[in-house]
mmCIF file of the N, C-alpha and C atoms, coordinates in Angstrom:
data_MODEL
# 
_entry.id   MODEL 
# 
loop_
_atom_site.group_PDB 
_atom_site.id 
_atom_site.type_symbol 
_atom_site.label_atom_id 
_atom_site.label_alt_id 
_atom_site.label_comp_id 
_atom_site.label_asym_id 
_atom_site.label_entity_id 
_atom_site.label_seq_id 
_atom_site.pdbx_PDB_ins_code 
_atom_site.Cartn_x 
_atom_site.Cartn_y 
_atom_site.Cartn_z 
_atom_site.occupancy 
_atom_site.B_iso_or_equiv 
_atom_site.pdbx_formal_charge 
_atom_site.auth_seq_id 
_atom_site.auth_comp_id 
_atom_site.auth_asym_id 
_atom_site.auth_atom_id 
_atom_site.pdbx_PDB_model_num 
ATOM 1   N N  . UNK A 1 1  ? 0.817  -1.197  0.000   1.00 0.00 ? 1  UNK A N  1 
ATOM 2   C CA . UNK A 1 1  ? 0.000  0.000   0.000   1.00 0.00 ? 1  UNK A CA 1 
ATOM 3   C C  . UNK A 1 1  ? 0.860  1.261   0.000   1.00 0.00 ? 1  UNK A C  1 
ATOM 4   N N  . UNK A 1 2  ? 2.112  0.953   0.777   1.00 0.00 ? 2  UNK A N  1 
ATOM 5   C CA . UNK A 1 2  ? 2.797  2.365   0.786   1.00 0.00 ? 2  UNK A CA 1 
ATOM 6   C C  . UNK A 1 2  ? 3.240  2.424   -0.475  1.00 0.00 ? 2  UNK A C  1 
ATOM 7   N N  . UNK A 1 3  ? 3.834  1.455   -1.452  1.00 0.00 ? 3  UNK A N  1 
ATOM 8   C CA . UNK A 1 3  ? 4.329  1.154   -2.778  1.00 0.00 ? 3  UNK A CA 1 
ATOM 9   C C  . UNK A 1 3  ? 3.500  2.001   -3.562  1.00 0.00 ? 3  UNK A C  1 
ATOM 10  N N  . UNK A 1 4  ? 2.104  1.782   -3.637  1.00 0.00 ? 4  UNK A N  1 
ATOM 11  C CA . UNK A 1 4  ? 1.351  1.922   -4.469  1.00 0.00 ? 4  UNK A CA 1 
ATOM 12  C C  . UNK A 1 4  ? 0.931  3.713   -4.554  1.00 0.00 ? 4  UNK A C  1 
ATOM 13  N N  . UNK A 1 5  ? 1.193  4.173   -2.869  1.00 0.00 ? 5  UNK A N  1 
ATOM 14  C CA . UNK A 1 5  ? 1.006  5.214   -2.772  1.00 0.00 ? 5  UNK A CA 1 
ATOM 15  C C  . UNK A 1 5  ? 2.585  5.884   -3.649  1.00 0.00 ? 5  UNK A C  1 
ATOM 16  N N  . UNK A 1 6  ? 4.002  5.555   -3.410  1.00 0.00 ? 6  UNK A N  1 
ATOM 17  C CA . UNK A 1 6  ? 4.765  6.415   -3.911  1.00 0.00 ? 6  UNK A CA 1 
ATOM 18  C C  . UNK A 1 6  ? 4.632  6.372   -5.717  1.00 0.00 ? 6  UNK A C  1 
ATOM 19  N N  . UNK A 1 7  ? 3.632  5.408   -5.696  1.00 0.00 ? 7  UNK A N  1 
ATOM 20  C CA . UNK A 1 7  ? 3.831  5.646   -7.293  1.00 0.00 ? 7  UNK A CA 1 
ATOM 21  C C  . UNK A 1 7  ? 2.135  6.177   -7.675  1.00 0.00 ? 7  UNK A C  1 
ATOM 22  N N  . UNK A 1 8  ? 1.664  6.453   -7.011  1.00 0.00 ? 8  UNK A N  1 
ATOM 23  C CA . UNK A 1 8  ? 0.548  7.602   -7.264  1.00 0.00 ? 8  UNK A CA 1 
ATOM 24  C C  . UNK A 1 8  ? 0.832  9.001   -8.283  1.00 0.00 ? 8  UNK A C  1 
ATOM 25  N N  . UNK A 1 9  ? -0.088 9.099   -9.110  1.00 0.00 ? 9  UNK A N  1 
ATOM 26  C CA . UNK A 1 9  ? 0.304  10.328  -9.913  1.00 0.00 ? 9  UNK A CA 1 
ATOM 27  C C  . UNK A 1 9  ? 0.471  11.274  -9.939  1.00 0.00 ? 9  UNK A C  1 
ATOM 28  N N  . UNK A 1 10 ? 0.050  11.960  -8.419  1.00 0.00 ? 10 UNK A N  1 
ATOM 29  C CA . UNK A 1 10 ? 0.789  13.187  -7.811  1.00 0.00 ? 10 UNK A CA 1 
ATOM 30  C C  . UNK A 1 10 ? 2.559  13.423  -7.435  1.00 0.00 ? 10 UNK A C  1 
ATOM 31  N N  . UNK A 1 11 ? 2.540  11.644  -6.534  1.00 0.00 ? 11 UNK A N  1 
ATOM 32  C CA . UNK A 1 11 ? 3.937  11.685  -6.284  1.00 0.00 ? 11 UNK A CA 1 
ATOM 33  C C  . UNK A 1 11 ? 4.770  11.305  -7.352  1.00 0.00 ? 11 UNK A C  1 
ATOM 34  N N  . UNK A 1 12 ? 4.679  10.625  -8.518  1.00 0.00 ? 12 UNK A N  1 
ATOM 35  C CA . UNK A 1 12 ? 5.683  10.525  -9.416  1.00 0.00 ? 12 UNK A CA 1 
ATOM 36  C C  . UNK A 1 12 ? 6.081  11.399  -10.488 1.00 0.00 ? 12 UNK A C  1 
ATOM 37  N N  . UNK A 1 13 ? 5.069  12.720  -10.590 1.00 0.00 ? 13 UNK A N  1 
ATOM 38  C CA . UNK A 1 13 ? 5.233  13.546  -10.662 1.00 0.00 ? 13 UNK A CA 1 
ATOM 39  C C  . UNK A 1 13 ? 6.203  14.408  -10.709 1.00 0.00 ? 13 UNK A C  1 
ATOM 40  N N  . UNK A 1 14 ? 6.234  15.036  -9.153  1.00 0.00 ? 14 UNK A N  1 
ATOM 41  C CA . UNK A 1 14 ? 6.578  15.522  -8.717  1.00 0.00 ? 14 UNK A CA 1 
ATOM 42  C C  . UNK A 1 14 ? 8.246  15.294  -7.888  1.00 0.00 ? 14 UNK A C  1 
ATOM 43  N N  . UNK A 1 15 ? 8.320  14.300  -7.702  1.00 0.00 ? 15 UNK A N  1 
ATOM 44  C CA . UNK A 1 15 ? 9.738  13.444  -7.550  1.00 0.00 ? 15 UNK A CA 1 
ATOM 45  C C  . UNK A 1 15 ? 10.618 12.811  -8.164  1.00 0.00 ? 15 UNK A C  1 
ATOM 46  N N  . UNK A 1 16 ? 9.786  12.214  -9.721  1.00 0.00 ? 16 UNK A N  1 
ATOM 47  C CA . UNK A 1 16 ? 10.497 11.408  -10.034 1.00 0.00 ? 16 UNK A CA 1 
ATOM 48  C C  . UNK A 1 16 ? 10.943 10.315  -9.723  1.00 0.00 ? 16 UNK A C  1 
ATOM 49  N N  . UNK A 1 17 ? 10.378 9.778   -8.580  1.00 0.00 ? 17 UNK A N  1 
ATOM 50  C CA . UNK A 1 17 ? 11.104 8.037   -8.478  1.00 0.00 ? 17 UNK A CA 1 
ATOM 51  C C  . UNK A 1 17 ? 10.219 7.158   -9.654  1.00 0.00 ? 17 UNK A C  1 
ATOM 52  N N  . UNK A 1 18 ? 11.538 6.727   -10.742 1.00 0.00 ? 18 UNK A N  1 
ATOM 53  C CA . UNK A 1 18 ? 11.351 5.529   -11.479 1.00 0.00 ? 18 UNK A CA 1 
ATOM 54  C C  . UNK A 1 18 ? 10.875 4.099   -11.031 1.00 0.00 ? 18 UNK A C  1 
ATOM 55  N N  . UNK A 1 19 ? 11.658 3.506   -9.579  1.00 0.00 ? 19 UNK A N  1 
ATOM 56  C CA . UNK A 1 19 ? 10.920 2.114   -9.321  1.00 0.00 ? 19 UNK A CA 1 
ATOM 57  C C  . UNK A 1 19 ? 11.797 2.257   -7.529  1.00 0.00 ? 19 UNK A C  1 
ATOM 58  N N  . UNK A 1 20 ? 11.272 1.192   -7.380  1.00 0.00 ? 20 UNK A N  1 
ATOM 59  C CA . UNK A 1 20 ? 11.677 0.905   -5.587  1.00 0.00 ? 20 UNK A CA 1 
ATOM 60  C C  . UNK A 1 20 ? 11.606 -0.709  -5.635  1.00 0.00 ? 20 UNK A C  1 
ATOM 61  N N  . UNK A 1 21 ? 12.588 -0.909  -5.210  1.00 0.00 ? 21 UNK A N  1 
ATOM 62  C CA . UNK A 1 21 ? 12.831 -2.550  -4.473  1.00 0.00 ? 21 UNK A CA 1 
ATOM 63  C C  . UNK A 1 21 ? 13.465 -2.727  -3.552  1.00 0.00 ? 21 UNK A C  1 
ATOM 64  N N  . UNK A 1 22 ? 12.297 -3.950  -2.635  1.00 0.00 ? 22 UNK A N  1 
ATOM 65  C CA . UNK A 1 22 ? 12.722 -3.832  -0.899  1.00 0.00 ? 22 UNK A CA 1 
ATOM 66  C C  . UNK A 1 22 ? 13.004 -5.590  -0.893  1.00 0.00 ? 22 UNK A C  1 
ATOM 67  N N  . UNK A 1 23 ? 13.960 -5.986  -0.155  1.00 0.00 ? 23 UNK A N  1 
ATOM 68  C CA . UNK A 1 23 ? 14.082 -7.139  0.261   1.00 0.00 ? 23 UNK A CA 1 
ATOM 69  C C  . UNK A 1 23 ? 14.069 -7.548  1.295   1.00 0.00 ? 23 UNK A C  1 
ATOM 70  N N  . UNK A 1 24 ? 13.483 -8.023  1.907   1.00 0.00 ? 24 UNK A N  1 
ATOM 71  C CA . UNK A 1 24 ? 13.258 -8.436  3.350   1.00 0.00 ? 24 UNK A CA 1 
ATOM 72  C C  . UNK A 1 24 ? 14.089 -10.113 3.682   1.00 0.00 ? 24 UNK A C  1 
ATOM 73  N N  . UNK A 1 25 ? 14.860 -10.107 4.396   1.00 0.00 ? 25 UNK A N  1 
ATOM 74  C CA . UNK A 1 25 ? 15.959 -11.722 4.584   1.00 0.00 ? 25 UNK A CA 1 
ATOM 75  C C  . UNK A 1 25 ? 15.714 -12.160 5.835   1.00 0.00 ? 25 UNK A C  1 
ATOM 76  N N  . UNK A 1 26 ? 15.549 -13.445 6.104   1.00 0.00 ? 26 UNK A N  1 
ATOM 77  C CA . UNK A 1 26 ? 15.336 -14.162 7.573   1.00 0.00 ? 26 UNK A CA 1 
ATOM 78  C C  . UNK A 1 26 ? 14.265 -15.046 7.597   1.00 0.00 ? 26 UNK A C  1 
ATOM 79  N N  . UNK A 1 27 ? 14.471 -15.137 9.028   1.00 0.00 ? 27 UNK A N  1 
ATOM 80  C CA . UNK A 1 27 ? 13.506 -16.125 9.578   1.00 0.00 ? 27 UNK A CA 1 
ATOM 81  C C  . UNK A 1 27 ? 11.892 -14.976 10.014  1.00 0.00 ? 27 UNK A C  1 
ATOM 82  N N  . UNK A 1 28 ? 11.195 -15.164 9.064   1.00 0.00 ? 28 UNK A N  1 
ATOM 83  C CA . UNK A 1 28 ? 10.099 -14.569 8.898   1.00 0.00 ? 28 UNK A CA 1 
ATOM 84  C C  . UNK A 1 28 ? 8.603  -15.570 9.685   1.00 0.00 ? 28 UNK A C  1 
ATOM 85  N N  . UNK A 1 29 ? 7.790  -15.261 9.929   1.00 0.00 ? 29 UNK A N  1 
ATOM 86  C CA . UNK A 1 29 ? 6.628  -15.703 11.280  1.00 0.00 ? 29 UNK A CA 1 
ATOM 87  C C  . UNK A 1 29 ? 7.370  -16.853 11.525  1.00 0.00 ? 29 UNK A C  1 
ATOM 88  N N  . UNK A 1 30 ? 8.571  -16.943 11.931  1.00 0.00 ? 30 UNK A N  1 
ATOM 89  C CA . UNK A 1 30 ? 9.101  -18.463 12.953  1.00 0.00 ? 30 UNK A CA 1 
ATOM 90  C C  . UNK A 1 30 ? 9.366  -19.441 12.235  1.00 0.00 ? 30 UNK A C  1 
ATOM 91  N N  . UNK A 1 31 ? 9.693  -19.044 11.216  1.00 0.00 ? 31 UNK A N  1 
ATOM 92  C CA . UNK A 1 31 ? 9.883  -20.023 9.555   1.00 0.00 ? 31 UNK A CA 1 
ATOM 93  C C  . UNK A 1 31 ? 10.948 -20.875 10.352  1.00 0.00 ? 31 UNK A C  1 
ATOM 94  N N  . UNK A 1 32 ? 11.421 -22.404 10.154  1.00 0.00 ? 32 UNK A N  1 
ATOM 95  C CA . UNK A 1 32 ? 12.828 -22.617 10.589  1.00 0.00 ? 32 UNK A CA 1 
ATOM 96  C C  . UNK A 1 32 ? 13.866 -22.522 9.947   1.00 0.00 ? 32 UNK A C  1 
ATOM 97  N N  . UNK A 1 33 ? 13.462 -22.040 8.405   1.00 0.00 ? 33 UNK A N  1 
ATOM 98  C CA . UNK A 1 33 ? 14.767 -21.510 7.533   1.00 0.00 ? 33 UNK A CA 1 
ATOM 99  C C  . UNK A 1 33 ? 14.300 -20.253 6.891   1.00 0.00 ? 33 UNK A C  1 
ATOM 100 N N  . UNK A 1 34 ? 15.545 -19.519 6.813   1.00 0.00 ? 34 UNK A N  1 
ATOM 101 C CA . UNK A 1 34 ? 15.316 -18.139 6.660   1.00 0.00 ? 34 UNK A CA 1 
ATOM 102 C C  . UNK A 1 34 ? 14.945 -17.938 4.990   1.00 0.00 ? 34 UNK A C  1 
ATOM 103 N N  . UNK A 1 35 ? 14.129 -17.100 5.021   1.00 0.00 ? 35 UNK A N  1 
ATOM 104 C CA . UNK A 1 35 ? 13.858 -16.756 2.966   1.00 0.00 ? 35 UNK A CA 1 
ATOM 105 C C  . UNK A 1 35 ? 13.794 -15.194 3.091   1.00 0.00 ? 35 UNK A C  1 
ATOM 106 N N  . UNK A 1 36 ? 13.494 -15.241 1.580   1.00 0.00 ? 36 UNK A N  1 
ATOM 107 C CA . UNK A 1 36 ? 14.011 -14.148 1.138   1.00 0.00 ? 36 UNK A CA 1 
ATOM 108 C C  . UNK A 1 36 ? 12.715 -13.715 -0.039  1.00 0.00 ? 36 UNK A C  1 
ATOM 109 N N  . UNK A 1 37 ? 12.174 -12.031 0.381   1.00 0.00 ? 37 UNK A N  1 
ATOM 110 C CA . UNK A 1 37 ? 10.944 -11.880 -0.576  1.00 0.00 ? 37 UNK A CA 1 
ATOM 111 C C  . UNK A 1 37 ? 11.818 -10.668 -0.743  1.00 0.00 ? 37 UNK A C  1 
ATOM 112 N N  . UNK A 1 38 ? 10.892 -10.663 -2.223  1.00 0.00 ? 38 UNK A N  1 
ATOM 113 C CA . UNK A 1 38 ? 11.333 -9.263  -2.922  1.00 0.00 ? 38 UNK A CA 1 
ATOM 114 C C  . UNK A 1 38 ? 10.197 -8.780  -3.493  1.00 0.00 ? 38 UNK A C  1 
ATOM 115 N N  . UNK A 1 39 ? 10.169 -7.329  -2.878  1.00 0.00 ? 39 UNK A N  1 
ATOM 116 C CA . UNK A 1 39 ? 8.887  -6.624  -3.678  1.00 0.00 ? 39 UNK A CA 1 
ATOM 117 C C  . UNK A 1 39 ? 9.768  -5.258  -4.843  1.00 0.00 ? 39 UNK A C  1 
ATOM 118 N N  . UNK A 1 40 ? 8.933  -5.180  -5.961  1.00 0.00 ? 40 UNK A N  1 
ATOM 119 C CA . UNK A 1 40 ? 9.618  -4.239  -6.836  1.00 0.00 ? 40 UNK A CA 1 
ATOM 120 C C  . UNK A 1 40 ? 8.583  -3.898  -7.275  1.00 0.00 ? 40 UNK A C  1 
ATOM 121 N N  . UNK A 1 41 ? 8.658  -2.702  -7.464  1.00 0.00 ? 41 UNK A N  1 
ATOM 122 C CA . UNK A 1 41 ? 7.811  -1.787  -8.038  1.00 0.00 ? 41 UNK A CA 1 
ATOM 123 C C  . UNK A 1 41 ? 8.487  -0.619  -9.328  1.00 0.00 ? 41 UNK A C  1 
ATOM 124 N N  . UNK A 1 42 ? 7.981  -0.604  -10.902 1.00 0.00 ? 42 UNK A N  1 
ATOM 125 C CA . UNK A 1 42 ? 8.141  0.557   -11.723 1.00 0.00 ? 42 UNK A CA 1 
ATOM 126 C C  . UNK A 1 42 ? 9.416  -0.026  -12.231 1.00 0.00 ? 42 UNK A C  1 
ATOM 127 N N  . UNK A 1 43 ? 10.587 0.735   -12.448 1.00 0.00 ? 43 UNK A N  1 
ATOM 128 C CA . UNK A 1 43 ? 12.323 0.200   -13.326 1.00 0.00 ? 43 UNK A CA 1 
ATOM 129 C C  . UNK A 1 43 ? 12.898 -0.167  -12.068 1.00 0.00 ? 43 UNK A C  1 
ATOM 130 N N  . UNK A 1 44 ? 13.001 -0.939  -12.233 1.00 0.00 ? 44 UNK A N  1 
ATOM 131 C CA . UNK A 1 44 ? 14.165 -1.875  -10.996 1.00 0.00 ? 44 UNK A CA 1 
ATOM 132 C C  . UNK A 1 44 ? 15.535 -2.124  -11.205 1.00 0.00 ? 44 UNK A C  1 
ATOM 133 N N  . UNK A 1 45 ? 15.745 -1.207  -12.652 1.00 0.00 ? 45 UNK A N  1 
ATOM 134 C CA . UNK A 1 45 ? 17.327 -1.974  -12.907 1.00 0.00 ? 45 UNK A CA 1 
ATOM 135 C C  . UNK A 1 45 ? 18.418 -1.511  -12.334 1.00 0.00 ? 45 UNK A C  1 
ATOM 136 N N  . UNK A 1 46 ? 19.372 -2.113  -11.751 1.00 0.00 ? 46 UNK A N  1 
ATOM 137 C CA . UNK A 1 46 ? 20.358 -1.433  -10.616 1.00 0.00 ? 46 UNK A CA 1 
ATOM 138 C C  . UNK A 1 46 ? 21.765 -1.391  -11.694 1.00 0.00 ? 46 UNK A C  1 
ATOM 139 N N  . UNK A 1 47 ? 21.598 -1.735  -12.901 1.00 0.00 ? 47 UNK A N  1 
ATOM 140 C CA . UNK A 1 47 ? 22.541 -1.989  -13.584 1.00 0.00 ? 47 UNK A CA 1 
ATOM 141 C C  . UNK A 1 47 ? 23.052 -0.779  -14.728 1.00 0.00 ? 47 UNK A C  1 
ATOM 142 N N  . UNK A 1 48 ? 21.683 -0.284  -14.728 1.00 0.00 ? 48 UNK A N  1 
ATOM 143 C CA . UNK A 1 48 ? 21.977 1.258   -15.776 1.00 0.00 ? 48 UNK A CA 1 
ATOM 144 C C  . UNK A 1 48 ? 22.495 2.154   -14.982 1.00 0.00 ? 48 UNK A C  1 
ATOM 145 N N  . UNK A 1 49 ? 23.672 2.895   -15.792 1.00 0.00 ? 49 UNK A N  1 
ATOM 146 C CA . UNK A 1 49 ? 24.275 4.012   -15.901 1.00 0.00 ? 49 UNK A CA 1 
ATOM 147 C C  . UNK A 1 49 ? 23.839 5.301   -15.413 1.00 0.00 ? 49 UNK A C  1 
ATOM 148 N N  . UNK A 1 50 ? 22.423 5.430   -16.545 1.00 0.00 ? 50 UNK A N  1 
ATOM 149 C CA . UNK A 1 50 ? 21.768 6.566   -16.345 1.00 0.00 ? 50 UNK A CA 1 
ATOM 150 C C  . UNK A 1 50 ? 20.652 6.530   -14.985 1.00 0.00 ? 50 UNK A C  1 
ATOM 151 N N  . UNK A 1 51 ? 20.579 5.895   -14.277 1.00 0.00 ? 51 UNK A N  1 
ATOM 152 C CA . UNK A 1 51 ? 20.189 6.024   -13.163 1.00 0.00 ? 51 UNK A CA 1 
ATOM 153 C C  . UNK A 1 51 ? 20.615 6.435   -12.133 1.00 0.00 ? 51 UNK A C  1 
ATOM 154 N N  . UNK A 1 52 ? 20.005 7.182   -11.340 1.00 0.00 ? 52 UNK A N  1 
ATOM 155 C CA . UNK A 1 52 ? 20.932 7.508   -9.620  1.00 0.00 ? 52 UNK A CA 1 
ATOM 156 C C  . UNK A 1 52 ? 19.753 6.389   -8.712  1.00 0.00 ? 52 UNK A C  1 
ATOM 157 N N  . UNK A 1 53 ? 20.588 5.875   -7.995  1.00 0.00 ? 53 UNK A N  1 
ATOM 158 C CA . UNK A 1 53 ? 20.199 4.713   -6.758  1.00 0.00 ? 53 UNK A CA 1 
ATOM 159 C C  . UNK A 1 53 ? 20.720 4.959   -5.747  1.00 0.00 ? 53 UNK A C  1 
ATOM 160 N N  . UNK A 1 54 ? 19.796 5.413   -4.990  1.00 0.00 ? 54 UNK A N  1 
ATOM 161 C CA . UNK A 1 54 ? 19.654 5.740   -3.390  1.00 0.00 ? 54 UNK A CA 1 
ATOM 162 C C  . UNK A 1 54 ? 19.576 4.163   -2.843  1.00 0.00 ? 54 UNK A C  1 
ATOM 163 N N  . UNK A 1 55 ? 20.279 3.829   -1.593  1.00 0.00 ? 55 UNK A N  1 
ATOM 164 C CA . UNK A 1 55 ? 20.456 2.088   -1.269  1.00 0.00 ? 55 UNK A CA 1 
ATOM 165 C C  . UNK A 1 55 ? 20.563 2.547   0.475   1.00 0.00 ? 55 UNK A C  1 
ATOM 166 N N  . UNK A 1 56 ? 19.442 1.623   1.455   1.00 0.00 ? 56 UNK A N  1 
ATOM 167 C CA . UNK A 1 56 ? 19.945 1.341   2.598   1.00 0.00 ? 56 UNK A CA 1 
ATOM 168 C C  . UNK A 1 56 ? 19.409 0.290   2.999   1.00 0.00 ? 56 UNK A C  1 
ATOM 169 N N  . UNK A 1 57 ? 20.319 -0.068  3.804   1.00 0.00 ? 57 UNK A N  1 
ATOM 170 C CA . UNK A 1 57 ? 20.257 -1.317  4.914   1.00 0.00 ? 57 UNK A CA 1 
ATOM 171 C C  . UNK A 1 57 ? 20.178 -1.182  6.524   1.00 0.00 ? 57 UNK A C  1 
ATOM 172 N N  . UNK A 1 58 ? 19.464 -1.717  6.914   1.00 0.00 ? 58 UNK A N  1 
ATOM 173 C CA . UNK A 1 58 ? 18.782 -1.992  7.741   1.00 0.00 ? 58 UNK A CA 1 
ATOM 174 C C  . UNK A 1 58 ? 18.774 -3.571  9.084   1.00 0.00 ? 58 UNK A C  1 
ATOM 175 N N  . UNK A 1 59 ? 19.062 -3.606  9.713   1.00 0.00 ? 59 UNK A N  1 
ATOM 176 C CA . UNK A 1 59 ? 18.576 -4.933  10.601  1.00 0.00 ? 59 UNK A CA 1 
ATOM 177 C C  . UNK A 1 59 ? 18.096 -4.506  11.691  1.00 0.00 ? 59 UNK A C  1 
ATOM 178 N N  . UNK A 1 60 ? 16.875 -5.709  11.719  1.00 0.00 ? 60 UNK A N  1 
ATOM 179 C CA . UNK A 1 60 ? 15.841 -5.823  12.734  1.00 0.00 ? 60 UNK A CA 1 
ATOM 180 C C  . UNK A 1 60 ? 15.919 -6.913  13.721  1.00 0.00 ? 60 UNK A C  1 
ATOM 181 N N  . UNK A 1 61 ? 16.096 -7.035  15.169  1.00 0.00 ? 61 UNK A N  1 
ATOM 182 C CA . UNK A 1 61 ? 15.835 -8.084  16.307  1.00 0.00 ? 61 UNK A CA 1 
ATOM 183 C C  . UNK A 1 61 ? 14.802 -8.652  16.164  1.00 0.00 ? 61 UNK A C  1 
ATOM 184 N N  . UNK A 1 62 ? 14.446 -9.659  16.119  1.00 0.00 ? 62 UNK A N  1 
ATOM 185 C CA . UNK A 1 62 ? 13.146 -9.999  16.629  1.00 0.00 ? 62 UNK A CA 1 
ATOM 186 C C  . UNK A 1 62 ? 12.927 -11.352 17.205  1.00 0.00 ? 62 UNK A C  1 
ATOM 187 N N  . UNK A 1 63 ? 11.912 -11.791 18.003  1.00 0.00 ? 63 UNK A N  1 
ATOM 188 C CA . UNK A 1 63 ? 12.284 -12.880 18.785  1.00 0.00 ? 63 UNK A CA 1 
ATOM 189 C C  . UNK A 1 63 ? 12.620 -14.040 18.106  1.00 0.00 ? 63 UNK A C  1 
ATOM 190 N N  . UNK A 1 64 ? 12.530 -14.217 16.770  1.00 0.00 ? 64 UNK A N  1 
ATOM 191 C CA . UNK A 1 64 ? 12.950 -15.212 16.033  1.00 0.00 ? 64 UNK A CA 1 
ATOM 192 C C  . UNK A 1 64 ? 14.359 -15.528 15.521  1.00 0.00 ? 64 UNK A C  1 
ATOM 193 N N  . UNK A 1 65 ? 15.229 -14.153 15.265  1.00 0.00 ? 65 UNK A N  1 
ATOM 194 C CA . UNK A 1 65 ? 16.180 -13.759 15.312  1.00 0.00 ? 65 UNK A CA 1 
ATOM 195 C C  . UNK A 1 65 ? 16.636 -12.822 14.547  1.00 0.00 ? 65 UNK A C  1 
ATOM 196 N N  . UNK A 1 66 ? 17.405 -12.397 13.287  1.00 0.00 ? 66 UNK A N  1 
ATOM 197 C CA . UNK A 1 66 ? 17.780 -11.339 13.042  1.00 0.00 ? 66 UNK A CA 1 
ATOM 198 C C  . UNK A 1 66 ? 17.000 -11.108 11.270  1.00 0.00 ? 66 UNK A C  1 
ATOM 199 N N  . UNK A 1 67 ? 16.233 -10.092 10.686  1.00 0.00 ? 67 UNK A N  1 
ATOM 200 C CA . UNK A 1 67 ? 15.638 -9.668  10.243  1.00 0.00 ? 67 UNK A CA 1 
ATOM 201 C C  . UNK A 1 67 ? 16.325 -8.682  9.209   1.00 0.00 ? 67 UNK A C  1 
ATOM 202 N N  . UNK A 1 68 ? 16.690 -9.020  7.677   1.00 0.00 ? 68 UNK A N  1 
ATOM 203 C CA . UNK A 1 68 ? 17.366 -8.108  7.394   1.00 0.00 ? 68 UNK A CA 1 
ATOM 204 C C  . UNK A 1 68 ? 16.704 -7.433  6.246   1.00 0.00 ? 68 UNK A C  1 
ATOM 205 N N  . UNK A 1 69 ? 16.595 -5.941  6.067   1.00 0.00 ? 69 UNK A N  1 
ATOM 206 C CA . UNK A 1 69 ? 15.765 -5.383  4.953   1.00 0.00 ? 69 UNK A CA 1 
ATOM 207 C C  . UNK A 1 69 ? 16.832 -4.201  4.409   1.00 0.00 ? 69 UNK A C  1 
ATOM 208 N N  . UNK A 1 70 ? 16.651 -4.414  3.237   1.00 0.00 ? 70 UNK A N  1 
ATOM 209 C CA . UNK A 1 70 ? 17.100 -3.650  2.117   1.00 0.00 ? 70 UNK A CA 1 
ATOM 210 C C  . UNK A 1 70 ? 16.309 -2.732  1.274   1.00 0.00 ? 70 UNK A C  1 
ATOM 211 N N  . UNK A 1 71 ? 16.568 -1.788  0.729   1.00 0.00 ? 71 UNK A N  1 
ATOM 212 C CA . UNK A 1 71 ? 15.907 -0.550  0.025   1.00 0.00 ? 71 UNK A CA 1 
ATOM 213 C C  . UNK A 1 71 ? 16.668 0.146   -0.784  1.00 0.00 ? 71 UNK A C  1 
ATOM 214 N N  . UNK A 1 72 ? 16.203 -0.063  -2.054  1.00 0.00 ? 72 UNK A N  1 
ATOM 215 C CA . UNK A 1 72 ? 16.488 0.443   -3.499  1.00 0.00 ? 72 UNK A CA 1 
ATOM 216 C C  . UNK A 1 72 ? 15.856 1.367   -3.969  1.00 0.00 ? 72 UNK A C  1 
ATOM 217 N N  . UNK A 1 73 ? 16.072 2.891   -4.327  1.00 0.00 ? 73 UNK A N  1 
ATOM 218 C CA . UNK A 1 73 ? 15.000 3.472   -4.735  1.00 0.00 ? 73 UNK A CA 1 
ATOM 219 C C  . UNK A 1 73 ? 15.864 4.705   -6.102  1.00 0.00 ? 73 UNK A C  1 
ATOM 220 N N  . UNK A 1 74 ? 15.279 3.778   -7.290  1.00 0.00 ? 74 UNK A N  1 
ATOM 221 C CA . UNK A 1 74 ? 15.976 4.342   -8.663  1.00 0.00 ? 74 UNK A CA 1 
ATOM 222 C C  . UNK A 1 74 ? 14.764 5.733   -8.710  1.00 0.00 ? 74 UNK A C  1 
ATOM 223 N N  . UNK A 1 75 ? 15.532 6.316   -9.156  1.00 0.00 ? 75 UNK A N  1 
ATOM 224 C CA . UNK A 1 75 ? 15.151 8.077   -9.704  1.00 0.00 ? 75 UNK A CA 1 
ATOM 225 C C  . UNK A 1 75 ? 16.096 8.226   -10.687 1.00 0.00 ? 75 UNK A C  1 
# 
């Protein structure tokens, strides 16, 4: 939902973000092996030139154990 909101036609507009991709890594609701989802939204390519890519990382505690999320956001 927040995805859907930054690519609303006011905000892409006005900002310019081309696409966003988040990866979330771990042991997710108590899984006993850790996976890995990826949401992408709009140009995702991390590989062009003509792009600027804003990138952070992130880790989260949680009682399951360690929680790792990533954030890509091409303009």
């Amino acid at each position: 939902s927040v995805i859907q909101l930054m690519f609303s036609k006011y905000f892409a507009q006005h900002i310019q973000v081309k696409g966003v991709k988040i990866q979330v890594k771990g042991r997710i609701n108590g899984s006993r092996r850790k996976r890995t989802y990826i949401i992408k939204k709009g140009q995702t390519s991390t590989q062009a030139f003509n792009n600027e890519i804003s990138y952070y990382q992130e880790d989260c505690l949680t009682i399951f154990g360690i929680l790792g999320i990533k954030v890509w956001i091409i303009y």
